[in-house]
DRENKOLSE-383992 format. One record per atom (N, C-alpha, C): x, y, z; residue in three letters. Coordinates in steps of 0.05 Angstrom, whole numbers, plus 5000, padded with zeros to 4 digits. Layout:
XYZala/...
//
This chain:
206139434017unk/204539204025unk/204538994003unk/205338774009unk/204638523991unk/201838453973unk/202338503952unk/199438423926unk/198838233937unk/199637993938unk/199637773934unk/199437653969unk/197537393966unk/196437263989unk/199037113998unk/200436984013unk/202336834027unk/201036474018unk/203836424012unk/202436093999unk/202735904031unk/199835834034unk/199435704048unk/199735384052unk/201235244069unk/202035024070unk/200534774069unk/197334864077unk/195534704064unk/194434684047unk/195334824023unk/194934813997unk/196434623981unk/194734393968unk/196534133958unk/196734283928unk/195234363908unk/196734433886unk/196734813881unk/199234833882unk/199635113892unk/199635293864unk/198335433859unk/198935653836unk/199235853834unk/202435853825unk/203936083829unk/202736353820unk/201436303793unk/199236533782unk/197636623790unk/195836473801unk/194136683824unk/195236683848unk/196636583864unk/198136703886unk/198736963886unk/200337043858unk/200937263858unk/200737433838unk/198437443829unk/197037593804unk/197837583784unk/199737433781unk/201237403751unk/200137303725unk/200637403707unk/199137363673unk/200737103661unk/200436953664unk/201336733652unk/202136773626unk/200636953617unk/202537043579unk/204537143578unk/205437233599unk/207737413599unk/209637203602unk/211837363591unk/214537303591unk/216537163613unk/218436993614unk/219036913641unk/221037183644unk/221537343635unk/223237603641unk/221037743656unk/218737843645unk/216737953661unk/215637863685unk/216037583689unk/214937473715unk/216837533732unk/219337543724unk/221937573749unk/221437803749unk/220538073735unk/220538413738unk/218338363761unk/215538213754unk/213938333772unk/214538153797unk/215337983807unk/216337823828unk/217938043836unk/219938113828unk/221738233834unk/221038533855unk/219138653842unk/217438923852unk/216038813873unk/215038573883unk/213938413910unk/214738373925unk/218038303915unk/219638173943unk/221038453952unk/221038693933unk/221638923952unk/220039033965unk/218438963956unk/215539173987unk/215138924001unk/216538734000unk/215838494035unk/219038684055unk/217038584072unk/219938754105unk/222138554103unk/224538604108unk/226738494112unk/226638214124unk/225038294150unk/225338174180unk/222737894175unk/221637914145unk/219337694137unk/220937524128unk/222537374134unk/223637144118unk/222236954102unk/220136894114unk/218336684114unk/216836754076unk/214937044082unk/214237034057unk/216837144029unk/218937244045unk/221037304018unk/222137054013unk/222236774030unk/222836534018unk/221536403996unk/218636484003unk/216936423987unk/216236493961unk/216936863960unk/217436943929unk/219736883920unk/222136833937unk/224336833916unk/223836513910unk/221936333925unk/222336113906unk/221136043880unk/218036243873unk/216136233848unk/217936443834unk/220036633841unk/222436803819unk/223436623813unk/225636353825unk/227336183812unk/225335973792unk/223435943802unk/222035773779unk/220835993755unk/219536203759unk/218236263737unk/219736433716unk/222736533724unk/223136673710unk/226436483698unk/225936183702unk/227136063682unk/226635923665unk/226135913643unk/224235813618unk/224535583623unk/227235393623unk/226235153632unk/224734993651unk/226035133679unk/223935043706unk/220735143693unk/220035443685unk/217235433681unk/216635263665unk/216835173646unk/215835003622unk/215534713650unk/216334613664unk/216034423683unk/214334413700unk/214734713703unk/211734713725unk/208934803709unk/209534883690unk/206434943675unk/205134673667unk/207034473663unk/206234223663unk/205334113687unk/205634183708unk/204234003735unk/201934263739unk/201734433732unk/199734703741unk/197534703723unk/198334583695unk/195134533686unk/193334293687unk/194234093697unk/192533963720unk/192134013751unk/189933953753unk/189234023779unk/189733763801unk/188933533787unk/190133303803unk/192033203809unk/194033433795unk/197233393817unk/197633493839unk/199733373851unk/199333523879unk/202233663875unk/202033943885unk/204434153878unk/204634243911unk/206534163930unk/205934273960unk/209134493945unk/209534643973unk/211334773984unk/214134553972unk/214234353991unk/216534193985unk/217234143954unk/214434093942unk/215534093909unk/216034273898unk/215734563904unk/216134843893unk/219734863901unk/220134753926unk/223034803940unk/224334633918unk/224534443914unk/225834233897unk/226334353872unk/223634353855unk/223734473831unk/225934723831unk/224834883848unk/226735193847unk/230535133862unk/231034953877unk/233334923885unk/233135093913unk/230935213920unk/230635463941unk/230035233962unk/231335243988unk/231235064014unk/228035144023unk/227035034033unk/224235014040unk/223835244062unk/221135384061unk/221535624082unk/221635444105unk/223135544122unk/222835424159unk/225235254159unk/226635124133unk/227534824146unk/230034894150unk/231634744154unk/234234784155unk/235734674134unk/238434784123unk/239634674105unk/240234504103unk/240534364084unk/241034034077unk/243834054075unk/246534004081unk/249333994072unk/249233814052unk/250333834033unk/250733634007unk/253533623994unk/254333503991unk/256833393978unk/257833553957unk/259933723950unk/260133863930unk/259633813906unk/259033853893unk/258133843859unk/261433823844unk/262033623833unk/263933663815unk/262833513784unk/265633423765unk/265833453746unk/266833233739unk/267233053759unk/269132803756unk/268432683731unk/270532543714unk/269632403699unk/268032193702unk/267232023689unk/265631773697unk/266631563682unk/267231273710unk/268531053687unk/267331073673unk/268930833658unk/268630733625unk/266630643626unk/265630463639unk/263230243631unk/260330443639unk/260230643664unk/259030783678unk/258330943648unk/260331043636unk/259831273616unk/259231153594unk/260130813591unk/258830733565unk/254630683569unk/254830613593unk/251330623599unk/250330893600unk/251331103604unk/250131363596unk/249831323565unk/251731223555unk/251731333529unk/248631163506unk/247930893527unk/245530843511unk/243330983518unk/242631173538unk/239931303540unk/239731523521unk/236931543515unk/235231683493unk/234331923494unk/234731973507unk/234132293519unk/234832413547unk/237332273558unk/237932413583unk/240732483584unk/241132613556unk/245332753553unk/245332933575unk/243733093573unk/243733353593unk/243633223618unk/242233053632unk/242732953654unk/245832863664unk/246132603643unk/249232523649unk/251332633650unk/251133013633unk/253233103634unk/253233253664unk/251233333672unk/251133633699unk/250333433719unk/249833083725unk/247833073745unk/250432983767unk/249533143789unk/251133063816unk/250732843829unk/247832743826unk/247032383824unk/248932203821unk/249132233792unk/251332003777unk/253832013791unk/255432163804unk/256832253799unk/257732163836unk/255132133847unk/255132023884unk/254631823877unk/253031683854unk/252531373850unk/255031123842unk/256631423829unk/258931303819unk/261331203841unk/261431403866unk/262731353881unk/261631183905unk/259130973893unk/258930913917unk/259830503905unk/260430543882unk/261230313865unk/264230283865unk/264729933875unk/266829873875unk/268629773849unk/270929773838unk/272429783821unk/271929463814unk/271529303828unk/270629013812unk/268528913800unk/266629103804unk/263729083798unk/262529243770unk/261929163751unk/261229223724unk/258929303722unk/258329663716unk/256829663706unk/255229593678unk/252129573684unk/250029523652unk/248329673653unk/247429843660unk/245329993654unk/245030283676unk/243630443665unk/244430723683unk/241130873675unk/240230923698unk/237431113689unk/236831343706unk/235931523699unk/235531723723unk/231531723733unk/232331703760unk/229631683781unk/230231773809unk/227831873812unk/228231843841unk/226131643854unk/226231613883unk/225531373902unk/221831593902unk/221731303903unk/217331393901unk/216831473929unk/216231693943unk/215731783963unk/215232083961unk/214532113986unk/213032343989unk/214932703989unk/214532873966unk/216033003963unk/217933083938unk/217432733926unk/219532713895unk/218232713876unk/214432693882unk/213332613857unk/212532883845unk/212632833820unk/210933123801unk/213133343802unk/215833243797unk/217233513797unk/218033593771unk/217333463755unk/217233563726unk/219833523714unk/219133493685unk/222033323666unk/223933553666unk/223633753666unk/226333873661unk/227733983670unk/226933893699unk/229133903722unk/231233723725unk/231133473709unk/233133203707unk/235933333711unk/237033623704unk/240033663706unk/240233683747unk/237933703758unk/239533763789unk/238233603807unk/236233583801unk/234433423820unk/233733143823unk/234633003790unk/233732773795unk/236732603807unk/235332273817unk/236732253825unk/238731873805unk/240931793805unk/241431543789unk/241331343798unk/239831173779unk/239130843793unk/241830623760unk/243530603783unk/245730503772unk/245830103770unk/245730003751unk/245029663754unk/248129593750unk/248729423769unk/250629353757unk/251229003761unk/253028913756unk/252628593747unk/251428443783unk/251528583796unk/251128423828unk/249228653844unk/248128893836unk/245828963851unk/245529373835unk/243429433848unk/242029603840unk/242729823859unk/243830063856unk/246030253858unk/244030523865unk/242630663884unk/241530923883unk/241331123896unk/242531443885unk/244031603895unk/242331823884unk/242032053899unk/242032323899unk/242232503916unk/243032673895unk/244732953910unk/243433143896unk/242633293920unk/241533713908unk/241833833938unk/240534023926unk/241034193953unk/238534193964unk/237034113950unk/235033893978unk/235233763998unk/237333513991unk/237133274008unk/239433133989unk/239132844005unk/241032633998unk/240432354008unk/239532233982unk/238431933995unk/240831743977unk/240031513998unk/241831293976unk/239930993983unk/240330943969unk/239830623970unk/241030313956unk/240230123955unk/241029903948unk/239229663948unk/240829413926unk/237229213919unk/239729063916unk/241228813926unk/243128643912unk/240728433892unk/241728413877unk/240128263846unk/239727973862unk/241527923874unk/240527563877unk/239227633903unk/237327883913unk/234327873926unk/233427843911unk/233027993883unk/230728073874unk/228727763864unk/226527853868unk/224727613864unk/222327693835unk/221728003835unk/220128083816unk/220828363801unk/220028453781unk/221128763769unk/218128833763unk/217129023758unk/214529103748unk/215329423739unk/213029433719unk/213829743720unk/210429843705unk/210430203711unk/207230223710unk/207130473694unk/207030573676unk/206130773668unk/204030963684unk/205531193689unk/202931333709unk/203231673698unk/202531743686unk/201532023675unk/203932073666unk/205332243669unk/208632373666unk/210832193674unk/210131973680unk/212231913695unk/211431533688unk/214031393698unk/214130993704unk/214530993726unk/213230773736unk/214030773770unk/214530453763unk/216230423779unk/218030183776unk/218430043804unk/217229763807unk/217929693834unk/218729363834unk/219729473851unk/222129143859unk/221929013884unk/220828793880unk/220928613907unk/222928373905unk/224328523923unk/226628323938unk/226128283960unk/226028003975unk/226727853988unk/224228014013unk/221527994002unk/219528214021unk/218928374022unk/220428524011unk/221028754011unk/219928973991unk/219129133974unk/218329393954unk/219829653952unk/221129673934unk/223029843928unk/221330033909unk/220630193907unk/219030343885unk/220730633878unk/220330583851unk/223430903837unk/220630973822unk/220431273815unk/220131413786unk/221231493773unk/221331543744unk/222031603725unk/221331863699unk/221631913702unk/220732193677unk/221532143643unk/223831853662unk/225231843622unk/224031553608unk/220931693602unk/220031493595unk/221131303565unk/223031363553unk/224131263533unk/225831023538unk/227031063556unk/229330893579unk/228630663590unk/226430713602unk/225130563623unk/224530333620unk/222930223596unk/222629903588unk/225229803580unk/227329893578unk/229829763568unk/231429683593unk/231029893612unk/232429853637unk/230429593656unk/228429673651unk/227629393671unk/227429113650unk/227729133632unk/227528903615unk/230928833621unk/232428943634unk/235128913634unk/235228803676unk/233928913676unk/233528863706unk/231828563712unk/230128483693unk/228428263694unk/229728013681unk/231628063667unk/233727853658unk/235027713676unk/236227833697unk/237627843726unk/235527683744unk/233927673744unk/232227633771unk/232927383768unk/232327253793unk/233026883805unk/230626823790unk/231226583776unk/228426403774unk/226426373797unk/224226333791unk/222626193816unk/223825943824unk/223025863843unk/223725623862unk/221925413844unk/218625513841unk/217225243838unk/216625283814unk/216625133790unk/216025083759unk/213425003751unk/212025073738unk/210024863724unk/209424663707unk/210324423717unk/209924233703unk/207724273669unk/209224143641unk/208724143619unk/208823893610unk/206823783618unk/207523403614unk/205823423591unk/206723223569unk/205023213553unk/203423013548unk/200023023528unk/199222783530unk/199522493525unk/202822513509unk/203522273508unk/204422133521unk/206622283539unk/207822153563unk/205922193589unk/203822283590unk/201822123595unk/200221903602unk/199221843573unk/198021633564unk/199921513546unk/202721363548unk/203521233529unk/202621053509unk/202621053481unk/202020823466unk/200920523480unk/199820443479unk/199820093475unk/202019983468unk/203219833466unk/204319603457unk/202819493432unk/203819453405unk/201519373383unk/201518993393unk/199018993384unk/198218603381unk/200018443373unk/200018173371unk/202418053349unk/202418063327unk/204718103312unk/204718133292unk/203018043272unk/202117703282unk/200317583256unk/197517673284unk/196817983285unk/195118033296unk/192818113283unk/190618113304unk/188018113285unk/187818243262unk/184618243255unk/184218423228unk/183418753244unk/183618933223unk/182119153240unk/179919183252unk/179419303275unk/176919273291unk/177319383312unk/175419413326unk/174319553350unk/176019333369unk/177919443394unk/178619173408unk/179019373441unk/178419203462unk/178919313489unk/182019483489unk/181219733489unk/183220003500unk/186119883521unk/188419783520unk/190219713540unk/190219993561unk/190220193555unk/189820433571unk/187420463588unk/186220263581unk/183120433592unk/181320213594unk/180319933600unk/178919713599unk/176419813592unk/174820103604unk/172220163602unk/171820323569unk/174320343555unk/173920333522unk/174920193506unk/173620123483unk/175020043459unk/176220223440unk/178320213430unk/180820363408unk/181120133384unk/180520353373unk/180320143324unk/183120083333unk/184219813319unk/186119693310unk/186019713279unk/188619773267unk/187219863237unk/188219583225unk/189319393237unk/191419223221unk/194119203219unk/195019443232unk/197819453238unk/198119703267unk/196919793272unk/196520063293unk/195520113299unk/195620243325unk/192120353340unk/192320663327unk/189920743327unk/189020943310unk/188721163350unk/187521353335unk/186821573361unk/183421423365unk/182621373350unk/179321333350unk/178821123377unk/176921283401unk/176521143420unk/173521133421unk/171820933434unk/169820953439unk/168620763465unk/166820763475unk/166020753501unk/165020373497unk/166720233521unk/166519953513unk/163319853510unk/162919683491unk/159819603504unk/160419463528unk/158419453550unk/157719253567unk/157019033568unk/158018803577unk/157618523575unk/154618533581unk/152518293574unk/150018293576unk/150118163602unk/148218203619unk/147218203634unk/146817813646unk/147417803668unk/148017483672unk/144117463675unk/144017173661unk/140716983666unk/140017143702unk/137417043703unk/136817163732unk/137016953744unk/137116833766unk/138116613780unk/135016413785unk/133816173792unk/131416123785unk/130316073816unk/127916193814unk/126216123838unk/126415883851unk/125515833879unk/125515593888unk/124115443875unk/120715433861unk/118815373852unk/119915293826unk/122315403811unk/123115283783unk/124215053791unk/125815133811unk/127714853817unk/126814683828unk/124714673846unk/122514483851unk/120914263833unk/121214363805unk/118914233785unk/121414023771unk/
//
């Protein structure tokens, strides 16, 4: 009989440790022994829950995948479903059907392709094993120059929280190249692709969000949103992506106060002495004349006095 409860599909962050009584101190050798002693007392004819252990055996009893998931498992406000356990482990999801995926090779990668690998900061191990790069590469035409290369996958439901150190299979490449934005992945998950030609794009943003950059692009209406895990990468690649974008259409005028308010015209030459004299800019102030130039000094004109009051009939009578 099975120790262990069956991971239930409405469970958003799933833990593999208490699912299945497992000591977290132990060893990832020991977690695959006692996994191992579980999935032989499940019946043959259970597919459902032997899918399920052999997918917390492919994660826990490889030091890298666990080190990935102990990172999304000691928060609780991640969300860890079934689908993210399938991904992480490479194990096809219980129930679904197989994804066909494109063989995995070894191809080299152009020149320019392999010289933009070669500026990221922490993703060798990606560029060398990722089957991404490698569908991204073939989906680029021989006239078109690459500049920049990052690994992400598309922000949606399924991709988020799968942890950094799965980048060799799972993630997927967002390839820039001189005329549009290039994105491919391949696992034995799935297989998405997409595309952003640069002369849409209208905005780049990008957001720091726990483990991860989320990066979104509006072209032409549109919201393109990628994550990222390689947070080292990431401000270089959209600062490379934001260089590219079309100007805006409408500018903000920077007029200054001089062209503006242009100078006066100075007095004549054999012009007055310095003094207070009616503003040519402005009739309702006076501006100092120093003797040769108007100064900045303005002040508020006096008002002409006031005309006599006009005289009664009775004055003009006498």
């Amino acid at each position: 009989m099975l120790g262990a409860p069956p991971i239930s599909g409405a469970i958003v962050h799933i833990d593999l440790y208490s699912v299945y009584a497992l000591d977290s101190g132990q060893s990832s050798a020991e977690l695959a022994q006692r996994l191992s002693e579980q999935l032989g007392q499940v019946a043959p004819h259970d597919g459902l829950t032997r899918a399920r252990i052999q997918t917390a055996l492919a994660i826990l009893s490889d030091p890298g995948r666990r080190s990935a998931y102990d990172v999304l498992v000691a928060d609780p406000s991640i969300p860890i479903t079934e689908q993210t356990l399938a991904a992480m482990s490479g194990v096809p999801q219980p129930g679904a059907a197989p994804v066909p995926s494109a063989p995995v090779t070894a191809a080299p990668l152009r020149s320019d392709l392999a010289a933009a690998c070669g500026q990221l900061k922490g993703s060798q191990k990606w560029t060398r094993k990722s089957p991404s790069l490698r569908a991204a590469q073939a989906e680029l035409s021989s006239d078109e120059k690459v500049l920049a290369v990052l690994p992400a996958n598309l922000d949606s439901a399924g991709s988020d929280w799968l942890g950094m150190e799965l980048t060799a299979f799972w993630t997927g490449a967002l390839v820039l190249t001189d005329r549009r934005l290039v994105y491919a992945m391949e696992s034995r998950v799935g297989q998405e692709r997409a595309e952003v030609l640069v002369s849409a794009m209208d905005s780049v943003n990008w957001t720091r969000r726990l483990l991860e950059v989320l990066i979104t692009i509006s072209a032409d209406g549109d919201e393109h949103a990628f994550t990222t895990y390689s947070t080292k990468d990431a401000p270089a690649f959209v600062a490379r992506l934001n260089s590219m974008v079309k100007p805006t259409q409408s500018t903000t005028s920077t007029t200054s106060a001089s062209s503006r308010w242009p100078d006066p015209p100075p007095p004549p030459t054999s012009g007055p002495p310095p003094g207070w004299y009616q503003n040519p800019n402005d009739p309702a102030q006076q501006r100092w004349w120093d003797g040769s130039t108007w100064t900045e000094h303005i002040q508020t004109a006096t008002p002409p006095p006031p005309p006599p009051p006009k005289p009664t009939a009775e004055q003009e009578n006498k």
